[in-house]
LUMRO-564006 format. One record per residue (C-alpha): x, y, z; residue number from 1. Coordinates in steps of 0.02 Angstrom, whole numbers. Each point is the difference from the previous one (the first is absolute). Example, Ala and Ser with C-alpha at 12.3 -4.5 7.8 and 13.67 -1.06 7.14 Angstrom:
BEGIN
((615,-225,390),1)
((69,172,-33),2)
# end
This chain:
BEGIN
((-1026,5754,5487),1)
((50,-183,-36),2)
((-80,-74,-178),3)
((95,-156,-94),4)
((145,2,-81),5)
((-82,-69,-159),6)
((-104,139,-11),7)
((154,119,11),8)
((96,-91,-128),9)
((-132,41,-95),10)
((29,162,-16),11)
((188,10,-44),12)
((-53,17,-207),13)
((-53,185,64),14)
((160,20,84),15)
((124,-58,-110),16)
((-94,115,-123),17)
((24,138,107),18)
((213,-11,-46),19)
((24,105,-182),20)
((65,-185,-100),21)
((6,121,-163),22)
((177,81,8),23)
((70,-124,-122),24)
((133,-70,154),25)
((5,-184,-23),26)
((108,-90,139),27)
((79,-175,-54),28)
((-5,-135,115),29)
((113,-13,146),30)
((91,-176,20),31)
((-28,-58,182),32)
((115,-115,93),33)
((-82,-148,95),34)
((137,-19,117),35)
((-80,120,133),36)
((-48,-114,126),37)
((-125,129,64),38)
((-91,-52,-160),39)
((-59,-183,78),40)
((-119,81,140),41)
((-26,191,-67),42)
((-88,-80,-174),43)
((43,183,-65),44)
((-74,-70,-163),45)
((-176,-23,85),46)
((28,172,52),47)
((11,85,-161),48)
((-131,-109,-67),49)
((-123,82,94),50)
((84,187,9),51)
((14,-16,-192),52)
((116,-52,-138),53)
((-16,154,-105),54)
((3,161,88),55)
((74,89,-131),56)
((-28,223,19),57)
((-23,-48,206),58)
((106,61,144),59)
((6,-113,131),60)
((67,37,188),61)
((112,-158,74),62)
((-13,73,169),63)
((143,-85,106),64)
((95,-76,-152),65)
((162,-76,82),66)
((94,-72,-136),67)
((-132,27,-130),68)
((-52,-183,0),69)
((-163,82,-57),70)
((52,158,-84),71)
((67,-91,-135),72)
((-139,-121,-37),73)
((-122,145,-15),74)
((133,96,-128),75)
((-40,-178,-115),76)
((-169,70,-16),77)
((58,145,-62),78)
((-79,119,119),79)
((112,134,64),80)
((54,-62,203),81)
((54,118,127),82)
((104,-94,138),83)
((-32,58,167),84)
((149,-32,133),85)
((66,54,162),86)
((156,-74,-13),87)
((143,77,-122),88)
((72,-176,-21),89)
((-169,-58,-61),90)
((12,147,-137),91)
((174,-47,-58),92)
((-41,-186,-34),93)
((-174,67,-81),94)
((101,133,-98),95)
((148,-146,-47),96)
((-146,-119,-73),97)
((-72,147,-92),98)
((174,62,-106),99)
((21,-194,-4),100)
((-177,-47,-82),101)
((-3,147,-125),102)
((-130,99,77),103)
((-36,180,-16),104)
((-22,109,167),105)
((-190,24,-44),106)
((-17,-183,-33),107)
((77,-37,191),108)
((21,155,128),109)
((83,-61,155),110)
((-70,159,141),111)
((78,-12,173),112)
((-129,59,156),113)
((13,24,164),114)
((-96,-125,101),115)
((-183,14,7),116)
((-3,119,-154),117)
((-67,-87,-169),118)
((90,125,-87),119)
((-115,17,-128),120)
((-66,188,-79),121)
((-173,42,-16),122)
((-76,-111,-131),123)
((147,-63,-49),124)
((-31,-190,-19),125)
((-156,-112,-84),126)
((41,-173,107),127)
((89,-20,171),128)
((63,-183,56),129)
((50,-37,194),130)
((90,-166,27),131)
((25,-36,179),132)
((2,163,99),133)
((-187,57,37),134)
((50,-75,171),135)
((170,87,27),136)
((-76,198,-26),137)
((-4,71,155),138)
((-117,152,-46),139)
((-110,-66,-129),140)
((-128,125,15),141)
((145,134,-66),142)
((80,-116,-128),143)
((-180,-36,-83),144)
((-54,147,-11),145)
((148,49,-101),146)
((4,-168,-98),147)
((-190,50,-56),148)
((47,191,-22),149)
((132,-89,-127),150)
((-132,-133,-88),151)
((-93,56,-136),152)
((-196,-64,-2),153)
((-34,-136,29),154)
((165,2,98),155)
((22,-217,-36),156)
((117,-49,135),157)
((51,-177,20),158)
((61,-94,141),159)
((100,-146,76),160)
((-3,-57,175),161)
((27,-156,106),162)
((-151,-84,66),163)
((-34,32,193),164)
((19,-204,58),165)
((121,-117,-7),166)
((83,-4,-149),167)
((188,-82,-82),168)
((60,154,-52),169)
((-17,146,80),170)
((49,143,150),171)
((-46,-34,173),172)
((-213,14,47),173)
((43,179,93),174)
((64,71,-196),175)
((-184,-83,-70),176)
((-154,85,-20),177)
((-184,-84,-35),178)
((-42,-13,-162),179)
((-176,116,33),180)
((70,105,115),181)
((131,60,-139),182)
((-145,0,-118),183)
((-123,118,133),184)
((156,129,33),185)
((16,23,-193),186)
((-177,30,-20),187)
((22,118,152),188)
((149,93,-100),189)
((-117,40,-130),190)
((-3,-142,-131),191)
((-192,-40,-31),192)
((27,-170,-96),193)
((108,-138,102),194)
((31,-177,-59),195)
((127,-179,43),196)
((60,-148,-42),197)
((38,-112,136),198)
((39,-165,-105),199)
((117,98,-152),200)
((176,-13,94),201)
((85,-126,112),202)
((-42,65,184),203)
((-11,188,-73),204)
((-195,94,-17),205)
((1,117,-169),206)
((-116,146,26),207)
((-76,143,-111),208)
((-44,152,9),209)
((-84,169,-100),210)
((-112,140,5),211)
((-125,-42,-128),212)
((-148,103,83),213)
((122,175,-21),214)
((-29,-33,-187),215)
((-164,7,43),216)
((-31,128,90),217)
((136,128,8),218)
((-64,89,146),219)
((48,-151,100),220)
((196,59,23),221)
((96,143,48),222)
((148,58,-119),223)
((119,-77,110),224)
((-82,-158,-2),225)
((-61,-31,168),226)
((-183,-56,25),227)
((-135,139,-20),228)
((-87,77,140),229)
# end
């Protein structure tokens, strides 16, 4: 299930052609501050480098946005974000930053979830990103199966977690999963290309992964996006 990430990277031209860039929308810019001192050991820019500075006609998923330290950053690129969150604090200071920063609802929709629920319709996104919280779903067989029911093919999810050993930063080991074993259960939850980095962030692993074989071969899935029997 597991290839390399280069080879993944790759591929993203045929995603990011996948979003409709022709509607004419152009977003401007969005000033960041550097005083986030999350900024020092996230690298958010090394990030976005690699999801893509231009996703312009996209809709991406920020699946378990908190504050929207993310959310925002993928707004810049002017694809259109949908901000996943639990908690209705989280949505208010999402919401605030919004009315704040000028931007439309389509440009930033905050959606609040229960827990365990993507919250996503069918076919509803082109990218998902996952910062931090692969470890923390306690049914991940459900909530995958609905995140890929809500991906459209090639269903490009990105991902952030902390490496499994000792590290600076970081939870305690027991909130820590290896590196290949989080790569082996998302091949088991359907995705057929799988791909890290292991030296991109400070004590952090930054994973991909897609379907490119359903683009092959649509036979492979069922409509709700769980693996083919």
């Amino acid at each position: 299930m597991r290839s390399t990430f280069i080879a993944l990277i790759a591929s993203l031209p045929l995603v990011v052609a996948c979003g409709d860039a022709s509607d004419g929308k152009s977003t401007p810019p969005i000033e960041r501050s550097s005083a986030d001192p999350r900024d020092a050991w996230q690298k958010p820019e090394v990030l976005m480098d690699i999801i893509g500075t231009d996703l312009g006609g996209m809709t991406v998923a920020d699946l378990f946005a908190g504050d929207g330290y993310f959310t925002f950053r993928l707004a810049a690129t002017g694809a259109n974000v949908i901000a996943i969150v639990n908690d209705p604090s989280d949505a208010a200071k999402i919401e605030e930053r919004r009315i704040a920063e000028g931007l439309s609802e389509e440009q930033v929709q905050v959606r609040i979830v229960p827990e365990g629920d993507p919250g996503l319709a069918p076919n509803e996104v082109d990218m998902a990103l996952l910062v931090h919280h692969f470890v923390t779903i306690s049914d991940r067989n459900t909530y995958f199966r609905l995140l890929r029911r809500g991906m459209r093919s090639p269903r490009p999810l990105f991902m952030v977690e902390w490496q499994k050993g000792p590290t600076q930063l970081g939870p305690p080991p027991d909130q820590r999963m290896v590196t290949e074993t989080i790569m082996d259960e998302l091949g088991h939850h359907g995705f057929t290309d799988v791909g890290a980095f292991s030296d991109k962030l400070p004590d952090q692993v930054l994973l991909f992964a897609s379907d490119p074989m359903e683009m092959l071969d649509d036979g492979m899935m069922n409509t709700d996006g769980a693996p083919g029997q």
